[in-house]
C-alpha positions in Angstrom: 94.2 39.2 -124.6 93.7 42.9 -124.4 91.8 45.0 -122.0 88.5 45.1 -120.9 87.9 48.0 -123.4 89.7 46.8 -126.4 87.3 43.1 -125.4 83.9 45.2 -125.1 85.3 46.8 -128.2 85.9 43.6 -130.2 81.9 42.0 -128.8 80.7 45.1 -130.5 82.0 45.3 -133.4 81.0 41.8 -133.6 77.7 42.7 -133.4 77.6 45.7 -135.3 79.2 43.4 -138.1 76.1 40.9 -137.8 73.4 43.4 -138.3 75.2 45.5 -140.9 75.7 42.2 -142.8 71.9 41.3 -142.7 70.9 45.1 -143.9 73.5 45.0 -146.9 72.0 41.6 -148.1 68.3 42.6 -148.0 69.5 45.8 -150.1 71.2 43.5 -152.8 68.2 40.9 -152.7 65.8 44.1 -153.2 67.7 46.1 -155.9 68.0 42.7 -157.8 64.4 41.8 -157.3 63.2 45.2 -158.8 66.2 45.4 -161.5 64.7 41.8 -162.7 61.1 43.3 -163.1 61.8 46.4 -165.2 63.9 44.2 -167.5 60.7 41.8 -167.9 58.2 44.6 -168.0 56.1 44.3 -165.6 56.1 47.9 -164.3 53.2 47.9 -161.9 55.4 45.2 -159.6 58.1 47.1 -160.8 57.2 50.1 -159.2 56.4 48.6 -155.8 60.0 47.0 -155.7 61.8 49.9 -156.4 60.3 51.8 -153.6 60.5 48.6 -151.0 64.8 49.0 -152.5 64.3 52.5 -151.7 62.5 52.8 -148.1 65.6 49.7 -147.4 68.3 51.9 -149.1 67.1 54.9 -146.8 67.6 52.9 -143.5 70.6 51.3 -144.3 72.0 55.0 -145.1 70.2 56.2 -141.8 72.2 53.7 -139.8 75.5 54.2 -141.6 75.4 50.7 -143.2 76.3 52.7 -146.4 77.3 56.0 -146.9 74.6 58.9 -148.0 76.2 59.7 -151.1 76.6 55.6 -152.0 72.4 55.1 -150.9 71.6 57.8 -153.2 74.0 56.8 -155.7 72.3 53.1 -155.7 68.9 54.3 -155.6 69.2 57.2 -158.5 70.7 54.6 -160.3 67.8 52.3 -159.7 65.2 54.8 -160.2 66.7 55.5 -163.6 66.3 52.2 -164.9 62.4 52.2 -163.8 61.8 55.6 -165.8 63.9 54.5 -169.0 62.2 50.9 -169.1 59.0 50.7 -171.6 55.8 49.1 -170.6 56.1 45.3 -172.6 53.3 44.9 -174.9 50.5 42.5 -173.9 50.5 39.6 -176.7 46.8 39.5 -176.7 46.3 43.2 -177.8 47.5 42.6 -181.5 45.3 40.6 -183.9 47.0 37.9 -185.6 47.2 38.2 -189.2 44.8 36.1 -191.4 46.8 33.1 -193.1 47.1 33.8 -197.0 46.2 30.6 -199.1 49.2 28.4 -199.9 50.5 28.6 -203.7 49.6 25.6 -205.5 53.1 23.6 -205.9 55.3 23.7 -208.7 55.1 20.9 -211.3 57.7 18.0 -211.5 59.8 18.1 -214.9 58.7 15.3 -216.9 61.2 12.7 -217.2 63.4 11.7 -220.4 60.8 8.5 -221.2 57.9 10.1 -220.9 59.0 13.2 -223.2 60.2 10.4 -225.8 56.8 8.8 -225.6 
């Protein structure tokens, strides 16, 4: 069975393994959330996801659910994508074109019996 070291060791880990699970999902649900707003455009929601990712990134690197290097890896990443994505212009902003008249349509050839006629 082990001994009462190698046990407590095991009920930790267990633990530990539970809560670094839970932190490493909420990053990947909050770096796709923002990654799917700067590739629609909207930048002003944008922005606020990308520093919820962030502040999450931070404590997962604070309580060595990642490493440093990999939470600032993720987050320069992320923060590059935000500063590289242009603003999607509003539909409404652009005045539709006026609608030129139609062409009259083209004449039907005149048929054999009515050319002999």
């Amino acid at each position: 069975m082990g001994s009462k070291s190698a046990q407590k060791a095991a009920r930790a880990s267990g633990r530990r393994q539970t809560r670094n699970k839970s932190l490493r999902s909420q990053v990947k649900t909050d770096i796709a959330k923002a990654e799917k707003l700067i590739f629609e455009g909207d930048l002003e929601a944008a922005k606020v996801a990308v520093a919820t990712a962030v502040s999450v990134l931070d404590k997962a690197a604070e309580k060595k659910v990642f490493h440093d290097n990999n939470a600032a890896r993720r987050k320069s990443r992320l923060l590059k994508k935000l500063n590289k994505a242009p603003a999607k212009p509003k539909a409404e902003s652009k005045p539709k074109a006026e609608s030129k008249a139609k062409a009259e349509p083209k004449k039907k050839a005149e048929s054999k019996a009515e050319k002999a006629e």
